[in-house]
N, C-alpha and C positions, 0 to 999 in steps of 0.2 A: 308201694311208695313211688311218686313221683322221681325222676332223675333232677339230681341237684343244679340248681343254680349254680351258674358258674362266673365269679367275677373277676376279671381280668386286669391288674394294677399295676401300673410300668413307671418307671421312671425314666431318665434320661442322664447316664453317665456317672453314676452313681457308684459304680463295684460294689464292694463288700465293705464300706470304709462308715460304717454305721455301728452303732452300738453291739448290736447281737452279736456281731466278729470282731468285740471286744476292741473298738478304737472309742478316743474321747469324743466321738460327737454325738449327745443326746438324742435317740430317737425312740422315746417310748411307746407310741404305740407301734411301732415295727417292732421292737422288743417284746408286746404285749401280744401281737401277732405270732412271734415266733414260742413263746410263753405255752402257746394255745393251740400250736401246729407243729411242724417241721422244719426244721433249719435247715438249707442243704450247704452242706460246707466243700463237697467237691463240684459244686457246677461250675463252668467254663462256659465264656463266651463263642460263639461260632464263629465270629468275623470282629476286630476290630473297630469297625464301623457299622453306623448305627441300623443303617435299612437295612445291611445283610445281616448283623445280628436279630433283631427283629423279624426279618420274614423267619430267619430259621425256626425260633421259638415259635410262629404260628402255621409254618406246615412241615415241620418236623425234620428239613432237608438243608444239606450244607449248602453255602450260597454258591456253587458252580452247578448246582440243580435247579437251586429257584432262579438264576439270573442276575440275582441281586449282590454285582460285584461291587457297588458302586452306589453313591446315593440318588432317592428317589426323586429329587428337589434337579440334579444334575442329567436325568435320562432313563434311569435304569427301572425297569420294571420285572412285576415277574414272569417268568415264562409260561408258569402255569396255574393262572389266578386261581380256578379252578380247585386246587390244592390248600386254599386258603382255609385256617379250620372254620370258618363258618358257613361254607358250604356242609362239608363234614359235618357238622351239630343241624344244619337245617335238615337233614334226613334223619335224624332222631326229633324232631318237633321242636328244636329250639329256635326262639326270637333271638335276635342277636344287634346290640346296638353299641356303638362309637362314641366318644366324647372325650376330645380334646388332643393329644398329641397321638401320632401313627406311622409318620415317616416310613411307609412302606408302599405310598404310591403318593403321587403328585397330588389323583383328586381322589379325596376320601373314599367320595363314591362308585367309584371305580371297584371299589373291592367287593362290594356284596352284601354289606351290612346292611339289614332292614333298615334300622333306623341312625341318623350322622349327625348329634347336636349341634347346633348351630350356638357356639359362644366365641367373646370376643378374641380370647385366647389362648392359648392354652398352659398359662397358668395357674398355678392350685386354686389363686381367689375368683377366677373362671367356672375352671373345670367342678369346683367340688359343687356349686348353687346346681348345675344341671346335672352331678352326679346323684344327688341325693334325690332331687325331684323323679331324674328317671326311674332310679328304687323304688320309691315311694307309688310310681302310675305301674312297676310290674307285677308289684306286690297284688295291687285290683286284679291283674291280670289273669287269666289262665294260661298254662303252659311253662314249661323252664326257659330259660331266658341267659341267654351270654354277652355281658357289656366288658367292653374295653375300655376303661379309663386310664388315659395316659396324661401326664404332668410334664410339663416342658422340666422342671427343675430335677434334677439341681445341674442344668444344661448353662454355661456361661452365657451371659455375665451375671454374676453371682449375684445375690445381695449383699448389702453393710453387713459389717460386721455388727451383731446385736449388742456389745456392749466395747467400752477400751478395754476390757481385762480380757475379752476374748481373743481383741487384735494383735496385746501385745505377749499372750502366753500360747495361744495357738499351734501344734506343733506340726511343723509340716511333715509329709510323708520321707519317708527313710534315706531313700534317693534325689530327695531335694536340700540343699543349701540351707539350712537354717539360718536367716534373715529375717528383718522388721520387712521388709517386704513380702516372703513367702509364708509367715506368722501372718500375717493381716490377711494374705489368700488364703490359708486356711478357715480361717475365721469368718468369711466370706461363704468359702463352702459349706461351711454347718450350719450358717443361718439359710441358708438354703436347702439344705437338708431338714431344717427344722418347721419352714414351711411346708414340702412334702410330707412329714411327721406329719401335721396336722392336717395335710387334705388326708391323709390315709385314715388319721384317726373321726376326722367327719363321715365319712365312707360308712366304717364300722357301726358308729354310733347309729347310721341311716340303718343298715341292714335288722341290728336290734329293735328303732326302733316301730322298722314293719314288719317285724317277729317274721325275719329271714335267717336269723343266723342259723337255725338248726338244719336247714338244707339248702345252705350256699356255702361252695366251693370258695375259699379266698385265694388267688396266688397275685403274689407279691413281686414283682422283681425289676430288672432293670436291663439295659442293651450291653454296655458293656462298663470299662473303669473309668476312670477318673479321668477329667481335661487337664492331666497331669504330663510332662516328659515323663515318660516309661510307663506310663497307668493306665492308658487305654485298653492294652490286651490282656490285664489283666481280668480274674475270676471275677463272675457278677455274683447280684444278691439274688437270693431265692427261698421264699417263706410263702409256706401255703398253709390253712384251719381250713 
């Protein structure tokens, strides 16, 4: 048997503040993800901030190893691209391709990925049209294959809130002020949450249907918590089938 496809799904700023860790904001297919795989309930972030959480998660090293004390948009790079796991996977014969959010170096390119979709942005209604196509051309493909899809969301500024009963029952997190103002930003949050729900759940639908799902790898996760006071160093999410 071939080594599994591997699909790489990040969010941006997200925690654990999603359905599966039992808060009110609907995310069924991350639910239907964790349903079907692993929930990890003690992962923690490595850094605060987002470049050094991220590089950690993809060469396995705290950020005063990778370099990456600081973000990638501001200077900071890693010290030993090298290190990056898809070098790592290209010595087991994997292709390895990018699409959409990375924040772990200035130019995409820079890192090493075969291939770096070129879309307008990297929003879910972006990123998912050229996630699925790329599924779809590796599926023809020979060989296993590592794509990073990452989703700006639910990175501020949020979206509307999806309906007024959202805005005005919405409960903010524990540590914040309960307010018509911090109701409305939660409310804000989950429709943005809800959009990522559904690039995740277009994803899934793609890998089924070019009868991948039986040997790909899914992990789920995100950088760190919430663009909350006090929620950023907070525990992230993490769900892999």
């Amino acid at each position: 048997m071939s080594p599994p496809n591997v699909l790489y799904v990040h969010s941006h700023d997200t925690g654990r503040y999603v359905q599966p860790y039992g808060h009110q904001v609907p995310t069924p297919n991350i639910q239907h993800l964790a349903d079907q795989g692993v929930l990890f309930r003690q992962a923690f972030c490595a850094a605060p901030v987002c470049s050094g959480s991220r590089a950690a998660l993809l060469t396995g090293q705290w950020t005063h190893s990778t370099g990456m004390l600081g973000l990638a948009h501001r200077g900071y790079r890693l010290s030993h691209p090298e290190r990056h796991i898809v070098h790592v996977l290209r010595t087991g014969g994997y292709w390895s391709g990018l699409i959409g959010e990375q924040h772990v170096s200035a130019s995409p390119q820079e890192l090493g990925y075969d291939w770096v979709a070129d879309a307008d942005s990297t929003r879910a209604h972006d990123v998912v049209p050229a996630a699925t196509e790329a599924i779809a051309v590796r599926a023809r493909s020979d060989g296993p294959f590592f794509l990073s899809i990452g989703f700006f969301e639910t990175h501020r500024e949020y979206f509307e809130p999806s309906s007024v009963r959202d805005a005005l029952y919405s409960r903010a997190l524990d540590n914040i002020v309960d307010t018509a103002a911090t109701r409305r930003d939660m409310a804000s949050f989950k429709s943005s949450a809800r959009s990522l729900d559904q690039g995740l759940g277009a994803i899934l639908n793609a890998l089924e249907e070019n009868s991948l799902t039986d040997n790909t790898l899914v992990i789920f996760t995100t950088d760190h918590g919430l663009a909350f006071p006090g929620a950023r160093p907070r525990c992230m999410t993490g769900v892999s089938a």
